[in-house]
C-alpha positions, 0 to 999 in steps of 0.5 A, spaced: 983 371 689 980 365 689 983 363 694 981 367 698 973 366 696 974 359 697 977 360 705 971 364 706 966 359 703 969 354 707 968 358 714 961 361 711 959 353 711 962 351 718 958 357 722 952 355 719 953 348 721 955 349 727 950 354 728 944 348 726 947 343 730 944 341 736 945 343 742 945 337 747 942 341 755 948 339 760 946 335 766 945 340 772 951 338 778 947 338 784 953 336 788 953 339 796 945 339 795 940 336 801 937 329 797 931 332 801 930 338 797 931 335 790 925 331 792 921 336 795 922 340 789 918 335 785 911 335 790 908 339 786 907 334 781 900 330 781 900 327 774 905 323 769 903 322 761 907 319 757 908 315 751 914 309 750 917 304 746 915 297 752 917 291 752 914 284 756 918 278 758 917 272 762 922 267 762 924 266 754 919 269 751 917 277 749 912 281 746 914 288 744 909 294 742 909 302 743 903 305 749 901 311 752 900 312 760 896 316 764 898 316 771 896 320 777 900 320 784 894 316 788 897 310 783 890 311 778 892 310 772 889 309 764 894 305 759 893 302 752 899 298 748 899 297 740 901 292 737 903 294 729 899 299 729 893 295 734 890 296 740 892 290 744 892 292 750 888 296 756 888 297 763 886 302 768 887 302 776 883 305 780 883 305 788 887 299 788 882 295 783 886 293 776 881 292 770 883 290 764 882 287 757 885 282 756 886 279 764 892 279 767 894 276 772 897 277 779 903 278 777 902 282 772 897 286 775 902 289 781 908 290 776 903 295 771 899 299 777 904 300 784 910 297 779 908 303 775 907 308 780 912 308 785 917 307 779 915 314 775 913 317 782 920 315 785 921 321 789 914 320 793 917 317 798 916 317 806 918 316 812 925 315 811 932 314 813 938 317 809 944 313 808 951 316 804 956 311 799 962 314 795 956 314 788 950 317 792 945 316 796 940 311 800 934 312 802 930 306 805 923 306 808 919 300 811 918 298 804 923 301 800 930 302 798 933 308 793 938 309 791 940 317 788 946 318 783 951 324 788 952 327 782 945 328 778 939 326 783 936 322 779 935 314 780 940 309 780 934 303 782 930 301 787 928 295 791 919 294 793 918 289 798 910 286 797 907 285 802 907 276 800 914 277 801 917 277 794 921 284 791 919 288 786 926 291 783 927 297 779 933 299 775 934 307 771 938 308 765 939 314 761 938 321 763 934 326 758 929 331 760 922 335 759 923 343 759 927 344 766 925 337 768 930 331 768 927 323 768 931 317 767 928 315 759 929 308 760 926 303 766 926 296 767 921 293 772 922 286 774 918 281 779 919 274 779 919 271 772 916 277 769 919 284 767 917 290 763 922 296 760 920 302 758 923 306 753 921 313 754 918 317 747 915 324 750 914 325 758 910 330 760 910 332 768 904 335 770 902 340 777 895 341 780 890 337 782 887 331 779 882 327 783 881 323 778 885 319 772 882 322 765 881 316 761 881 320 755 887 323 756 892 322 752 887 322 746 886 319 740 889 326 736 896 323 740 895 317 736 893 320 729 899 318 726 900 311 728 904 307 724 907 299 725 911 298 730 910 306 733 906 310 737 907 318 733 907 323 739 904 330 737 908 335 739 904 341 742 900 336 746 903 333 752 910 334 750 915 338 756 909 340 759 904 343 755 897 342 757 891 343 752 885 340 752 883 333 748 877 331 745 874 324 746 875 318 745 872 311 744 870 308 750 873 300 750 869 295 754 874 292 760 874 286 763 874 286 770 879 285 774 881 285 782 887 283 785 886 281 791 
């Protein structure tokens, strides 16, 4: 009988556990699809939110922190990066004018606005020719040249050339998802002795229209719970999708900065 009991207690246990654990979503198999309508079918989206784990290098040396992002498809965008808990760091770009405090240089400056956007909006690209390898595929333009895994359509890298001759260069990693939507969750971008990586925290890929980057979006409700070394996301408020209105937030005074 208490055999019997125990067995039962044993199998009770293991359901449970097995029902309480989680259940990792598979990545969808796009084999045999045209690259073109996978790309197409990620049009509609006219804005990205996100916070993330960064990291700065230039030569030997390193700074890591935790930011948000506020990016539109234009290449406008809104970014702030903590330090222990800090703001260190605020950037904008708008029109193609970067303003930000501290200054930054040249180099930088490329790397965190077009760097930005053509890395996250990676499907916008135009105008281009379509070739095939054994992995995948490669798409080039005048300008940039893409690589998309065969199998899960995402990214592999990317290579920008600038218009001064020197090559913007962009590797993916590690596949996740928001909702339905799957994004590569680590980014390395690289530009002379420069490079950023970005560990994607929560994403958030957003439809409609916007003419204009919100600067208080992501707002201080996201950050309310900031802890050294760590940007808290608030679950609710821009994660996998969701789009709620967000209060205000203290007006930081910039320095400008044009990159000519």
């Amino acid at each position: 009988m208490w055999k019997n009991a125990s067995t039962l207690f044993l199998v009770s246990a293991l359901l449970i556990l097995y029902s309480c654990a989680v259940k990792r979503t598979e990545l969808p198999d796009y084999q045999g699809m045209d690259v073109q309508e996978v790309l197409y079918s990620r049009n509609d989206i006219s804005s990205i939110e996100t916070t993330f784990a960064i990291t700065f290098e230039k030569d030997d040396t390193e700074m890591r922190g935790d930011g948000a992002l506020n990016l539109l498809k234009n290449g406008d965008l809104s970014m702030r990066i903590y330090s222990f808990g800090f703001l260190a760091f605020e950037v904008t770009a708008n029109n193609g004018i970067i303003k930000s405090n501290p200054p930054i240089d040249r180099t930088k400056g490329i790397i965190l606005s077009s760097g930005l956007r053509d890395c996250l909006f990676w499907w916008d690209i135009k105008d281009f020719s379509v070739e095939e390898d054994e992995s995948g595929y490669i798409l080039k333009n005048m300008t940039r040249s893409l690589w998309i895994n065969r199998e899960t359509m995402l990214p592999v890298k990317q290579n920008i050339s600038l218009e001064d001759g020197r090559e913007l260069m962009i590797r993916y990693e590690n596949p996740d998802y928001a909702g339905a939507l799957w994004y590569p969750s680590k980014i390395r971008i690289e530009l002379a002795r420069y490079a950023v990586t970005l560990n994607i925290r929560e994403i958030s890929f957003l439809p409609g229209v916007q003419s204009e980057i919100n600067r208080d979006r992501p707002d201080d409700r996201t950050f309310y719970d900031i802890s050294f070394g760590q940007v808290a996301f608030k679950k609710g408020i821009v994660a996998n999708g969701v789009d709620e209105p967000r209060g205000s937030v203290g007006v930081f005074e910039y320095t400008p900065y044009r990159i000519l």
